[in-house]
N, C-alpha and C positions, 0 to 999 in steps of 0.2 A: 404659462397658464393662459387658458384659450382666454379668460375675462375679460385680459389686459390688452393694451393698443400699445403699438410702437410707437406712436406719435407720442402719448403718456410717460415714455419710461425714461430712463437714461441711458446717454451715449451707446456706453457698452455695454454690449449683449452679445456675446460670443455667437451664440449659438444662431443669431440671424448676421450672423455678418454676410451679408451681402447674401442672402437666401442661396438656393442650389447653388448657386452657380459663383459667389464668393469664398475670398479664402479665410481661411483657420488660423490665422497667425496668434496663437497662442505660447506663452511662453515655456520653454523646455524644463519640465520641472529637474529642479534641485535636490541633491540625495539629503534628507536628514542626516544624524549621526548612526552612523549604523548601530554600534554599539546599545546608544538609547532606545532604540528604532525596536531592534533585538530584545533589546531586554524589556521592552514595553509587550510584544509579542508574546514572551515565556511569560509575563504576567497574566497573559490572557487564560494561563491554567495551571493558574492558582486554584480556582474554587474544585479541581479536581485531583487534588495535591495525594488523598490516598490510593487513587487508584494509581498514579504514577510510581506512587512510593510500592503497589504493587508492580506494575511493572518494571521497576528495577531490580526487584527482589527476582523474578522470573525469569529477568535477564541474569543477575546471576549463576542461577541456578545451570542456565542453557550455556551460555561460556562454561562455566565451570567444566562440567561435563564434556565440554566441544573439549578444551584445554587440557583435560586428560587424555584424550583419545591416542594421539601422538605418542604420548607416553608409556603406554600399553600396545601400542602397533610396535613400538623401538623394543618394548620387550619379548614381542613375538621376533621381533626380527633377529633380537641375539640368542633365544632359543633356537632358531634354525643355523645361525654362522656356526654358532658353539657345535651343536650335534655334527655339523657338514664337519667342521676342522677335528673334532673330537674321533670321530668314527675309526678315522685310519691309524689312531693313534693304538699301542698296546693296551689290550685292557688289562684290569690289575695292577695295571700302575695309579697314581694319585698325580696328578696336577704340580705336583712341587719338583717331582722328580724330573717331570717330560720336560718341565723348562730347561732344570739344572744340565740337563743331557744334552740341550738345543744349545747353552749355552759353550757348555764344553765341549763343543764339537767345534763353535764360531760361529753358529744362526744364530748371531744376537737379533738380531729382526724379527724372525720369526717368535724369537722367544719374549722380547720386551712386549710382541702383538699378544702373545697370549698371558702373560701376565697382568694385563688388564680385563682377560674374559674369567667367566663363571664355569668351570666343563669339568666334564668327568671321561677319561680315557677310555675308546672302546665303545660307548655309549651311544652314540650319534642323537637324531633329533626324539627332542624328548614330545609326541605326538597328544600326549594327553594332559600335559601341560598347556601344549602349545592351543588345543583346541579351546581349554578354558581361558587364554589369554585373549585370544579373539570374540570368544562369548562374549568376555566382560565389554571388549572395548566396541562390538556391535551393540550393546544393550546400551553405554554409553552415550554414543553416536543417535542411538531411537529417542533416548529417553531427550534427548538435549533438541532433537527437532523437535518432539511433542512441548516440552516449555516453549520452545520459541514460537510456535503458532499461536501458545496459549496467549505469549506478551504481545505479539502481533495482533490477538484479537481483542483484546483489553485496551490496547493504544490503540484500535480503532475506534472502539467507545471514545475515548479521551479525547481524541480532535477531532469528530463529529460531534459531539457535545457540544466542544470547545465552540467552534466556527457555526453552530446551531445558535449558542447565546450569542456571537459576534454580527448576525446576522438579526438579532433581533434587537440587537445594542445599533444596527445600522436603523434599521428600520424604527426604531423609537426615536433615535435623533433626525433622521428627516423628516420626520413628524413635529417635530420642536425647531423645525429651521424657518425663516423667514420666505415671504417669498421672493423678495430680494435676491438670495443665495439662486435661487433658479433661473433668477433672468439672469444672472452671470454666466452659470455652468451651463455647457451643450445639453442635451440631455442625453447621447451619445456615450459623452465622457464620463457622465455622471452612474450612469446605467452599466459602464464599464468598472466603475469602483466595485458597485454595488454585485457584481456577477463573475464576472470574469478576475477579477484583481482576490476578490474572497475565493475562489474556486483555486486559485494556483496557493494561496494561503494553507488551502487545507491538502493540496498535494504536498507541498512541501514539508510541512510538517508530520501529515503521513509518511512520507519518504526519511526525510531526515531525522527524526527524533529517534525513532529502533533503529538506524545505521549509526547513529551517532554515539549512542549510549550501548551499544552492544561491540563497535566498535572500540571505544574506549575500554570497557571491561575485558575485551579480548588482547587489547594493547597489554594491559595491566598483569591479566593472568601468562600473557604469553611470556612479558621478561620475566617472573616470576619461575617458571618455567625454566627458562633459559638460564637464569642464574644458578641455577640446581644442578643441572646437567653441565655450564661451561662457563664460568667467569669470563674465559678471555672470550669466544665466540659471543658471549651476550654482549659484552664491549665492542666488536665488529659492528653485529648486526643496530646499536643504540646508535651508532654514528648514524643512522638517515632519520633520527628523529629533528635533529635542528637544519639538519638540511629541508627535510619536509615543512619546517615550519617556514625556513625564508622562504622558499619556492611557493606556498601556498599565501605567505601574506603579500610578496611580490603579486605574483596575479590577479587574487585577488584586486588588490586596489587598483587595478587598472580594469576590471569586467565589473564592478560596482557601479559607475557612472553608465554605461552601458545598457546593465539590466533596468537600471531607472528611465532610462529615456524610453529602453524598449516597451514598457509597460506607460510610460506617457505617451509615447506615439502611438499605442493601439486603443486608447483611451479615446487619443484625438482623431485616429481611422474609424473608431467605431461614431464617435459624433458626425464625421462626414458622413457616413453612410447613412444615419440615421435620419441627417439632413436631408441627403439627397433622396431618398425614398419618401420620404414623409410629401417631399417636390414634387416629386416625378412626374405628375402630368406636368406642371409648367414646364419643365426640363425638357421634354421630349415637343413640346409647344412653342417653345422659342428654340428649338434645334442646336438645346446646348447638349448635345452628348459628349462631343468632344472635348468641350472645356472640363467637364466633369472628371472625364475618364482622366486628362492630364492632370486635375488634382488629386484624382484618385490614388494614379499612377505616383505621382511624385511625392504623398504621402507613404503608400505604398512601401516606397522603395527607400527612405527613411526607416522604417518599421524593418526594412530586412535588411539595411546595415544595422541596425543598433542588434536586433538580433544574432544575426551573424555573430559581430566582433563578439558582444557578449556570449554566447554558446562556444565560439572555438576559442578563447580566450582561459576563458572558465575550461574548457575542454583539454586544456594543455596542461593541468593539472596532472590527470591520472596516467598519461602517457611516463611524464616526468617520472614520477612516484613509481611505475613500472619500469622503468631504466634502473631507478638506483636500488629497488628491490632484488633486478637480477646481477648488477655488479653486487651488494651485498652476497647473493645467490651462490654466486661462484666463490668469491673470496673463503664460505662457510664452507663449501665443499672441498676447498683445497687444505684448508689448515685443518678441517677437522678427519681429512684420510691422513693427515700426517699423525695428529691425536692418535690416530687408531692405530697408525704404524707405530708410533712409539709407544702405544699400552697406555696411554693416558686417557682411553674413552673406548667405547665400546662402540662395534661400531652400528648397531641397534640405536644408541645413544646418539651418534652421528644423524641416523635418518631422523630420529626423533627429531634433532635440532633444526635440520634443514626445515621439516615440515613448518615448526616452531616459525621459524624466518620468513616463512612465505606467509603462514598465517598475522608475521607481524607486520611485512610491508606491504599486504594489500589491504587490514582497515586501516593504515597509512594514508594507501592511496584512495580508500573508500572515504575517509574523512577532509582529504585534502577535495574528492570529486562531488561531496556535499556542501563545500563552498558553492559551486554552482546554483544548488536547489534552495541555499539558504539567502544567497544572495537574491535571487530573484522572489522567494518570500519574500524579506527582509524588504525588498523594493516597493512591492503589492501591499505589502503592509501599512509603508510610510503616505500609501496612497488612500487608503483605507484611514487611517489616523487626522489626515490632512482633512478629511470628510467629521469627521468624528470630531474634530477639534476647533469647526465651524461656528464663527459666532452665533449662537441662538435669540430667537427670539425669546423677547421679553416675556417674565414668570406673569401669568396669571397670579392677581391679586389672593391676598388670603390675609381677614375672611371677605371674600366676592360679595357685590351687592346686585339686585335685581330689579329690573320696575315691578312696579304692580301698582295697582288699584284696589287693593281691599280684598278680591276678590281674584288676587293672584294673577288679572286680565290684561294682558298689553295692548292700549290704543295703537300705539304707534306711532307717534309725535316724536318729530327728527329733527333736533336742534345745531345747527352748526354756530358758535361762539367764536369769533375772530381765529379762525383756523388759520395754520402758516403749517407749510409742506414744502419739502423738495428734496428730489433724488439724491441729489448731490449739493454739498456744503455749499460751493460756490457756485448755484445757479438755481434760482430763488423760482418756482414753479407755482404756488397758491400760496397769497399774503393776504392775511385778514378776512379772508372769506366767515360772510354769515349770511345764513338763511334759516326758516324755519319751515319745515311741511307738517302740517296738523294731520289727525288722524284722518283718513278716509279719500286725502287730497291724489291727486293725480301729479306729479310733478316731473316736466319735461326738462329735459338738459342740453341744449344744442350750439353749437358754433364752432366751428374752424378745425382742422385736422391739430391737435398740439396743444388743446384750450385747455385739457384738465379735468375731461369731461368723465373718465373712466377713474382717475386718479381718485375724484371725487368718491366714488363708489369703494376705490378697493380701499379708502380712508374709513365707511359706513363699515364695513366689513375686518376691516380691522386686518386687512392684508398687509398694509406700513398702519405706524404710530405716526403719528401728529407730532410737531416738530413746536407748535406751539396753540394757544386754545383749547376748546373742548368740545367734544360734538355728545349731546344729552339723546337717551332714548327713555321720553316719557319723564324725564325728569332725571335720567341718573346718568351719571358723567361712565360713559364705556369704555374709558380704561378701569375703570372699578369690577367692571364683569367679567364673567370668565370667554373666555373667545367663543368656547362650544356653545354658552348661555347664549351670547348676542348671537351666534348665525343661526343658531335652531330660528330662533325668532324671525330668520330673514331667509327670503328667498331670492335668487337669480336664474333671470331665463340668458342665456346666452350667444351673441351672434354667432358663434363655433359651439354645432351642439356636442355634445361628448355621450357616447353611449357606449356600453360597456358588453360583453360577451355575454349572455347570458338572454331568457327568454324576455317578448315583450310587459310581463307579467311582474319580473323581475326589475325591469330598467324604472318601471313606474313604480313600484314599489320602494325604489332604494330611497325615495325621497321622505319615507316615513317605513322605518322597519316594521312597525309594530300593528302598520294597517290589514284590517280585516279586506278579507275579498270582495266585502260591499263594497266598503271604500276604494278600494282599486279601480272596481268597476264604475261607480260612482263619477270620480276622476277622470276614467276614460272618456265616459260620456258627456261628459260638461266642456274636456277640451274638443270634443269632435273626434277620437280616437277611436273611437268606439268604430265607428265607419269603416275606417279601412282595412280595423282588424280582421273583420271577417272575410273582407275576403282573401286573403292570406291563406294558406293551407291548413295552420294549425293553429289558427288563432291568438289568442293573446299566449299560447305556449309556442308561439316560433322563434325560434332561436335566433338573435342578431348575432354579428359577428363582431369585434369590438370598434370597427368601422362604420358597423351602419349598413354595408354594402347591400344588402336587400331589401332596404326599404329606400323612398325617395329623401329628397331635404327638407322636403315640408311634412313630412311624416317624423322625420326625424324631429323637426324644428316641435312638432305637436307633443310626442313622445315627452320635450324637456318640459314643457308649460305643464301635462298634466305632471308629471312627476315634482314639480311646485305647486299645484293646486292640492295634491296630496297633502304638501310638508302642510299644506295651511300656515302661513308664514304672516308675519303683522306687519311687515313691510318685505315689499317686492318690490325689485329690479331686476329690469329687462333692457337688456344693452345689444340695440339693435335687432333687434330677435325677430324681423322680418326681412333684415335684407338680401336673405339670399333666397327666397323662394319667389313661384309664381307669384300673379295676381290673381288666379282663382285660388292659391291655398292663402294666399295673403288675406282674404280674407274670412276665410276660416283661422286663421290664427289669430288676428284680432277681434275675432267674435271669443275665440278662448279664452284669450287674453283680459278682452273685457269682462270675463266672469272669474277670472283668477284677481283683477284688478277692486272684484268690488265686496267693502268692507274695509280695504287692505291701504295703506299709506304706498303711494307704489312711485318709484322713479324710472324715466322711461329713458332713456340714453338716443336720440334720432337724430341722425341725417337727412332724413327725407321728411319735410316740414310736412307732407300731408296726414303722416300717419299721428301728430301728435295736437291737431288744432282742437279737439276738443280737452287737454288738458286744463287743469283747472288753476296750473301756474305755468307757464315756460320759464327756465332760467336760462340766460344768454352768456354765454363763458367767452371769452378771451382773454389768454394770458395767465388764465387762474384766476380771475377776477368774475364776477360776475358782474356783468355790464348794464342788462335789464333784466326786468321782472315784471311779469304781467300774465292776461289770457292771449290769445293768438289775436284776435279783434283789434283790443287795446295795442298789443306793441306793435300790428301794422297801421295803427293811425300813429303812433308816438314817431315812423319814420326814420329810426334809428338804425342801430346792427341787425336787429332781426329783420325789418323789413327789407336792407340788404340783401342778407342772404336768403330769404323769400323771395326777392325779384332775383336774385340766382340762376336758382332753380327751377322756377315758372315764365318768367315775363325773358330769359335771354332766350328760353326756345321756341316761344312765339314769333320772339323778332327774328329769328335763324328763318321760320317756317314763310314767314312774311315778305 
């Protein structure tokens, strides 16, 4: 958050360690339980439970038909053997005799072959059967790819849906997160959950969900299948089913640690990068490219081992599963030409089964190759959960209370009550702090890089809870309100302005939706906005970029004042909100300022003692403490801390110049 000071926060802060040009040592995240992880996932489409229950039903329907087809091509096939062997045979004879004749001659071979076929002596291929046999088993074949597109386009509804609410299930809880949770996480890393970790979610599940359940249904119909046509060949071909399964859970758990890391390291590559751009001038200013590029590189190269191992790991799967498909393959082919040679199968029935075996050990191998897609969900998942499972910020009170006056009006009276703060348990940052600023007061905050002085603010704001005490606005203790209630009421001008893509029309506006064009304009004019709009190309409709990049910083700096003069806020704070411009815009921005200031309870956050001598209280912070209190006059005759750091600032570059 641009609000906050490093000096203010704690320790760890990932995401500035050590700016561009530091490293990432973040810890390699840990797989959850897959299982859990998994079945946390399919829970995710639940609320779409009928449409699934259609698409299984569809999947049915398309195996079905796929699982016949074999069936119907084996019986074209024996209509053609039968006619070929039949033809040269006497016609007028009957089937019982030609054997009996084969037999008594010594062709027991030939005769046991034919006493497992259908034929008629003389007859050869029967061509109007044969044509209807193929009809069917074309019409089969059509009808069963039209289902399957149908389930294919249903299960796409189902996990765009799905990952549609998962995505607003994300975006509602980073909304309920502290901001705490942000100075932890990169924002890199974070922005990696949120994008890329949910994008592979919904490949995955696009992919694997119809191979998985169409593959299973095809497993199921196919030994079905096979049992009908050959006991013992369907016994052949079941032997690679527990083979498939050691081999697949084998690998498996050795390419699950993998796809985890590899999705943590692209998390933590995308936070570098995100780092180092957001740098980049400083980077290229202190002539660190180098160092950059080796941590680039060296994450980089992390990112493409985990990758790697995991893709060819995982990738060993289907090769396997294709090995023992075609030793199956052959084994089927050899004992079922003997079948046929000995009359025990036809040999239609033969191709039949082969087809059968192929159709059974490649969703075999298709299931064993969606351990791949599922794993790496399953990974992006546990990455997504881990976000999702974040401790939130504390519930808004119910039923909330409000100030008012009668009259529903906030002065703006800001009470701080023996306040106690700090980031961290054991390391005590604001103890006992009290102050009060009445309505209408100006009150300055100043001393030492580390004092407490921003802390102070994101406490008014209600960015952390209070660890002890109470800070009243107008009389009512603000943990009793709801968080939206107290910041409507308050405004912040920022030392990091933030502006957002969208026209100048737009950025001033966002600080009150509901304002008319007067008031836009209004605003414009009161901060000095008004001025430079025009001469701009297209006035207050010119389009900023979400950097700012065409206007200056004192444009920009002006931009955020009116866009608080908008909110009309009862207490204002301005943390530093001149230090990075001229001193011709400096002071057009405190001519704003001072008219955004008046009415309004306003806290001023300054380093630079000149900008704040005519406040009407300074507060002198060290330690979290506040030290002094007084007007600028009073605390340089009192001779204390503030006149310190007043002779600082003034009196050591006199004597430098002297």
């Amino acid at each position: 958050m641009s609000e906050t000071h490093a000096d203010d926060k704690p320790a760890a802060r990932p995401q500035r360690g050590g700016g561009p040009f530091g490293g990432m040592n973040l810890p390699v995240e840990k797989s959850m339980n897959f299982t859990a992880s998994g079945k946390r996932l399919l829970g995710k489409l639940r609320p779409e439970r009928l449409w699934l229950a259609l698409v299984f039903a569809l999947a049915v329907i398309s195996v079905t038909f796929s699982v016949l087809g074999p069936r119907l091509l084996g019986e074209g096939t024996n209509l053609i053997f039968s006619g070929v062997i039949s033809k040269p045979l006497p016609s007028g004879s009957n089937q019982a005799d030609v054997i009996a004749g084969l037999r008594a001659s010594g062709d027991t071979t030939q005769a046991d072959m034919l006493s497992g076929m259908t034929l008629t002596p003389g007859l050869g291929i029967d061509f109007a059967m044969l044509s209807t046999v193929l009809l069917w088993a074309l019409a089969l074949y059509v009808l069963s790819s039209v289902f399957s597109w149908m389930q294919a386009y249903v299960l796409n509804g189902v996990v765009q849906r799905t990952v549609y609410r998962l995505r607003e299930e994300i975006e509602a809880k980073i909304n309920r997160l502290p901001l705490s949770y942000f100075d932890k996480k990169p924002r890199g890393e974070l922005l990696s959950r949120v994008t890329n970790d949910v994008d592979n979610i919904s490949q995955s599940l696009q992919q694997s969900l119809s191979q998985v359940v169409t593959s299973l249904l095809t497993v199921i119909g196919v030994i079905v299948m096979m049992l009908i046509l050959s006991p013992l060949l369907a016994l052949i071909a079941l032997v690679t089913v527990p083979i498939t399964l050691v081999i697949t859970t084998v690998i498996a758990k050795r390419s699950q640690k993998l796809f985890v890391a590899q999705w943590a390291n692209t998390g933590e590559l995308n936070g570098q990068i995100e780092e180092t751009f957001t740098g980049h001038a400083l980077v290229k200013v202190f002539g660190r490219q180098k160092e950059v590029d080796a941590r680039f590189r060296a994450k980089n190269d992390e990112l493409y081992e985990a990758s790697f191992g995991a893709q060819f790991i995982s990738g060993m799967i289907m090769p396997a599963m294709t090995f023992i498909g075609n030793l199956v393959y052959v084994a089927i082919a050899v004992v079922g030409g003997l079948q046929v040679a000995s009359g025990a199968m036809q040999l239609g029935d033969v191709q039949a089964f082969i087809q059968y075996s192929r159709q059974f050990t490649q969703p075999l191998a298709q299931l064993g190759s969606m351990a791949n897609l599922l794993q790496s969900g399953v990974a992006s998942a546990e990455r997504v959960f881990d976000l999702l499972d974040a401790d939130e910020q504390s519930e808004d009170p119910e039923p909330a209370t409000a100030p008012t006056t009668g009259q529903a009006e906030v002065h703006g009276r800001l009470v701080f009550e023996n306040v106690s703060f700090r980031y961290a348990p054991d390391k005590p940052l604001i103890e006992e702090l009290s102050l009060i600023a009445e309505p209408g007061q100006t009150i300055a905050i100043v001393g030492p890089t580390g004092a407490g002085k921003t802390t102070l603010v994101n406490l008014m704001m209600r960015f952390y809870d209070i660890d002890a005490g109470r800070i009243l606005l107008d009389g009512v203790d603000v943990s009793t309100m709801t968080r939206h209630d107290l910041r409507r009421r308050m405004g912040m001008v920022l030392q990091d302005t933030w502006l957002f893509g969208g026209t100048i029309r737009d950025n001033i506006a966002y600080g009150r939706p509901d304002a008319t064009e007067a008031d836009v304009l209004a605003a414009a004019k009161a901060t000095y906005v008004d001025r430079f709009v025009h001469s701009l190309p297209d006035g207050y409709e010119t389009v900023l970029d979400d950097e700012g990049s065409n206007v200056s910083a004192g444009e920009m700096q002006l931009l955020t004042i009116a866009r608080a003069f908008l909110a009309k806020p009862s207490v204002l704070i301005l943390d530093e909100a001149t230090s990075s411009v001229d001193t011709r815009t400096e002071v057009l921005v405190q001519k704003a300022m001072s008219a955004l200031r008046a009415e309004r309870t306003s806290f001023v956050i300054a380093h630079r003692l000149s900008t704040i001598r005519d406040a009407d209280v300074i507060l002198v912070m060290e330690s979290g403490r506040i030290v002094e209190q007084g007007n600028h006059v009073a605390l340089l005759a009192a001779n204390g801390a503030y006149h310190a750091l007043y002779a600082a600032q003034f009196a050591a570059p006199v004597a430098d110049e002297v």
